[in-house]
N, C-alpha and C positions, 0 to 999 in steps of 0.2 A: 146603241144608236148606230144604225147605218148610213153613211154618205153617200151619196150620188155621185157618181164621176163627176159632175160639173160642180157639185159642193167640194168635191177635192180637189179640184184645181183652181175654185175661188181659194180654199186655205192657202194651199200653195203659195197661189199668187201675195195672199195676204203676210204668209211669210218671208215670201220675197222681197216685199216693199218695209218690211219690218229691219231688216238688215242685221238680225241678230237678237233685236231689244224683244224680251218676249211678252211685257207688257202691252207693247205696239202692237205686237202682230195679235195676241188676244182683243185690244180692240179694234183691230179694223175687222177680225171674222165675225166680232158681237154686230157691229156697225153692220155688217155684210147679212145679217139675220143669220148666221149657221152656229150660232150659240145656244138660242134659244132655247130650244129642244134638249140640249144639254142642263141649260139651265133650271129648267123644268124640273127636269130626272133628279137632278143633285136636291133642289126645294125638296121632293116629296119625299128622299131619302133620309133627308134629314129630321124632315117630318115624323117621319116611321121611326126613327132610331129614339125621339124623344120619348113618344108613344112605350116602347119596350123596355124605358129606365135605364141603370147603369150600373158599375160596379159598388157605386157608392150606397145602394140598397141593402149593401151587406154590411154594413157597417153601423148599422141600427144601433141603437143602446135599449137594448130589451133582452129581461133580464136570463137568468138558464131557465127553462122548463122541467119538470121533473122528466120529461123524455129523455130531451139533452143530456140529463145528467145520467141518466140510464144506460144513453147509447155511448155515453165517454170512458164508465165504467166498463161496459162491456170491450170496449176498445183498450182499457188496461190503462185509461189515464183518471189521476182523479182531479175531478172537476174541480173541489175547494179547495185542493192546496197549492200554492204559488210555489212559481218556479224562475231557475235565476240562470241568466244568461249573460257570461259578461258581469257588469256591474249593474245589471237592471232586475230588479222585479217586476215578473210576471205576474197580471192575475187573468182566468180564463173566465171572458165575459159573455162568449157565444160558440154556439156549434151550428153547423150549417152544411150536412151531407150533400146537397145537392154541391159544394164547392169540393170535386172530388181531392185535386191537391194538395190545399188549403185549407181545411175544412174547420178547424178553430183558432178563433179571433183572442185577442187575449189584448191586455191596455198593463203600458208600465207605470209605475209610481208619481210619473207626471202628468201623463193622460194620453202618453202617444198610442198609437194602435198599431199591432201586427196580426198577421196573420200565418199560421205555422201548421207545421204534417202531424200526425198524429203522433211519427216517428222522433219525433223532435221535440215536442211535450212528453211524450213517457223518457227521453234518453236524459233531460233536464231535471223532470221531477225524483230523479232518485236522490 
């Protein structure tokens, strides 16, 4: 968003009269209309971000595919045997290449969930 010099010198000003508190000075530049436009941009970004999901999409509970288990062997880890870190068991409940550093999910004996390298399931499962 670009300001106008006379939109920058209302902030200015608005900060001026604000004396420090930056609650204040945010509402007198709303008050002053030089928000809006802001405001706007922020709505529709938010908008967009909901549209595109999040990380918690990975997190699915569906179960391995015969690919999955294909591509985990080929990778040198095996998929149905549990692995133990600490005092937790592992069991490996997803793969998910597109997550190139993380790329399988796995849930301990209580139900918490991680997510781990490939490097680090094959170094556990021995």
């Amino acid at each position: 968003m670009q300001f106008s010099d006379q939109d920058k010198a209302a902030l200015d000003n608005a900060i001026l009269h604000a004396n420090g508190d930056m609650r204040k000075a945010v509402e007198l530049a709303f008050e002053a209309g030089l928000l809006e436009g802001a405001m706007r941009a922020a709505r529709s970004i938010a908008a967009a971000s909901q549209q595109q999901g999040n990380d918690q999409d990975d997190d699915r509970d569906t179960p391995l595919t015969s690919s999955d288990r294909a591509a985990l062997q080929r990778l040198g880890v095996d998929p149905d045997k549990k692995f133990r870190i600490r005092n937790s068991l592992f069991t490996i409940t997803g793969y998910k290449a597109s997550r190139w550093k993380y790329p399988i999910s796995a849930q301990t004996q209580n139900g918490t969930k991680y997510k781990f390298t490939v490097d680090q399931v094959k170094l556990h499962q021995k």
